[in-house]
C-alpha positions as CSV (number, residue, x, y, z in Angstrom):
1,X,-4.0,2.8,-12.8
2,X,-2.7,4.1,-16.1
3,X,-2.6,1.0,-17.8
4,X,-5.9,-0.6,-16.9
5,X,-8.3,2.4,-16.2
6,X,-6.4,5.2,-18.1
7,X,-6.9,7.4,-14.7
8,X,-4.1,10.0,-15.8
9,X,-2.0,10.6,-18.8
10,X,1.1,9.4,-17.1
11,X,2.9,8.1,-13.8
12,X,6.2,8.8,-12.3
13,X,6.8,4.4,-12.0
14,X,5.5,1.8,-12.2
15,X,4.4,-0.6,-9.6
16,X,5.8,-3.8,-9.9
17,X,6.2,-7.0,-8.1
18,X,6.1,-10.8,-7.9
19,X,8.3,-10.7,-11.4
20,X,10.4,-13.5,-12.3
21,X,13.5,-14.4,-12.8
22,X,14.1,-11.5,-10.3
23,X,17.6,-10.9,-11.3
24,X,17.1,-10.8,-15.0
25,X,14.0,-8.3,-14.8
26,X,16.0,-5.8,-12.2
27,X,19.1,-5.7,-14.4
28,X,17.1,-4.8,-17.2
29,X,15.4,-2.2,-15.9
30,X,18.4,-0.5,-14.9
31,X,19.3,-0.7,-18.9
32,X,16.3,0.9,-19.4
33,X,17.2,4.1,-16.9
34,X,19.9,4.4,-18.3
35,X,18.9,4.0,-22.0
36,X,16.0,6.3,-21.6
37,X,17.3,8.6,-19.0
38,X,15.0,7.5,-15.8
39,X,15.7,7.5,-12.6
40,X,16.4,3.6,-11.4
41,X,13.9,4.2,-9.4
42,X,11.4,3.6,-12.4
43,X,10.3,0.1,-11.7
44,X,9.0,0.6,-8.1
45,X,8.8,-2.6,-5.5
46,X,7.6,-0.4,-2.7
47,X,3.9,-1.9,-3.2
48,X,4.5,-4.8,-2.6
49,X,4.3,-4.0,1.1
50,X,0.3,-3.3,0.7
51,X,-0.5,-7.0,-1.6
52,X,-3.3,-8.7,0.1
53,X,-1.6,-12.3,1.3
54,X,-4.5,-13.9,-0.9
55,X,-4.4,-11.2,-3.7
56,X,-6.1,-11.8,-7.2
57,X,-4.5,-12.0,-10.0
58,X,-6.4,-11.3,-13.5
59,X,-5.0,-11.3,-16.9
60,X,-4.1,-8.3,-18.1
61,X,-5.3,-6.3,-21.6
62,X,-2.8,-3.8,-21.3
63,X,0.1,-5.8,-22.8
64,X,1.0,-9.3,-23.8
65,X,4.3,-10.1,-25.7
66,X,6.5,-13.8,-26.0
67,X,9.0,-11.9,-23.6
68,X,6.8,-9.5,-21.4
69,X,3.3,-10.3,-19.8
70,X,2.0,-7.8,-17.5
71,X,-0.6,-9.2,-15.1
72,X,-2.9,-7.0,-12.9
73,X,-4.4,-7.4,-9.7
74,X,-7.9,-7.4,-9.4
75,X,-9.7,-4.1,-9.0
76,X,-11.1,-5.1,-5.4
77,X,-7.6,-5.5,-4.5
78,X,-6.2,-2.6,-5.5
79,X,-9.1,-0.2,-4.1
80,X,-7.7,-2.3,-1.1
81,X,-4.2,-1.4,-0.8
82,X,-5.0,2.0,-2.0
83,X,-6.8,2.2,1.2
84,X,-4.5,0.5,3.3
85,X,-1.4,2.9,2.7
86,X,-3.7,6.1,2.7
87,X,-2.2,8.7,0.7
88,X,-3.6,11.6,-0.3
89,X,-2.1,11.1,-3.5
90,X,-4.3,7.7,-3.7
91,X,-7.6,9.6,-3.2
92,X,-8.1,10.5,-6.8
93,X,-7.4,6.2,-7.4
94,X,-9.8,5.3,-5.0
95,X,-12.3,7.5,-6.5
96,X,-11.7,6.4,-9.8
97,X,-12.0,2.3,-8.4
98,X,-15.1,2.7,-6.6
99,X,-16.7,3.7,-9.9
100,X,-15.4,0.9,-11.8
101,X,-16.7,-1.3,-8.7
102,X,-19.3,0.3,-8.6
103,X,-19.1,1.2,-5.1
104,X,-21.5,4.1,-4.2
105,X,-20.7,4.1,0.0
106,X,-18.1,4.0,2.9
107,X,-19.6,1.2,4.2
108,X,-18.4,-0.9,0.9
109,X,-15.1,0.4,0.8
110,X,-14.6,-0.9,4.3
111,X,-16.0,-4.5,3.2
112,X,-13.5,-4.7,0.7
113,X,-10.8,-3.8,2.7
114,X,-11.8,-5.8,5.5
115,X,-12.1,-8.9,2.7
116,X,-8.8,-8.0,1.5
117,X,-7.1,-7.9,4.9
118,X,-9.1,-9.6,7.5
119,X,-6.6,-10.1,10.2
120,X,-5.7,-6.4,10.0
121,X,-6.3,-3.0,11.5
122,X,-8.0,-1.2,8.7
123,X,-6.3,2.2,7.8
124,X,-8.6,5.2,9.3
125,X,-6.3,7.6,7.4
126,X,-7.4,5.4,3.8
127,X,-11.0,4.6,4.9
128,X,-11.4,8.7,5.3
129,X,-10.4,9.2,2.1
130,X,-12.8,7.0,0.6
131,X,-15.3,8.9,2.6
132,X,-14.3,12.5,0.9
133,X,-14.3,11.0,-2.4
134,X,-17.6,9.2,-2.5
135,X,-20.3,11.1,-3.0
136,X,-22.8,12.4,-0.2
């Protein structure tokens, strides 16, 4: 959310996963903790939980270097898990992804959701969010 639609000035990790070679990236982000002081926490896995089994993948603009590409899933997607794990944290991301969706209504949140993950129960908690945060 920071590095593709600049929704806050900072974030306390960074959601990461599908990275490769596994070992290699998770022993250098521990260098980094401990270079720069963060918790090893930094580079967080726990969203992994939430990818769509057929998730999109788009290139990212945020960063591209010969040793570090950073990839980001498609903004359908990612409304999608936001609504699946139904934070309140994630209201303020939702809001910000139905604008850049374009999505004015409840009733489109719940179509990408369902599109994202048709063979599962749809989060109440997350699809109310997206209610509050739409407007009227």
């Amino acid at each position: 959310m920071v590095t593709e639609y600049d929704a806050r000035e900072a974030t306390a990790d960074v959601d990461a996963f599908n990275y490769e070679p596994h070992g290699a990236v998770e022993r250098a982000a521990a260098l980094v903790a401990d270079e720069m002081g963060l918790p090893r926490s930094w580079l967080n896995q726990q969203a992994s939980s939430y990818v769509p089994r057929h998730a999109d993948w788009r290139r990212s603009s945020s960063f591209d270097h010969p040793n570090l590409h950073l990839y980001a899933i498609a903004p359908e997607h990612l409304l999608a898990m936001k609504v699946q794990a139904g934070r309140p944290t994630d209201a303020e991301d939702i809001a910000t992804l139905c604008r850049e969706l374009g999505i004015t209504s409840a009733q489109e949140v719940e179509r990408v959701t369902r599109a994202a993950y048709p063979d599962e129960q749809l989060s109440a908690r997350g699809l109310a969010l997206a209610r509050d945060v739409l407007p009227s």
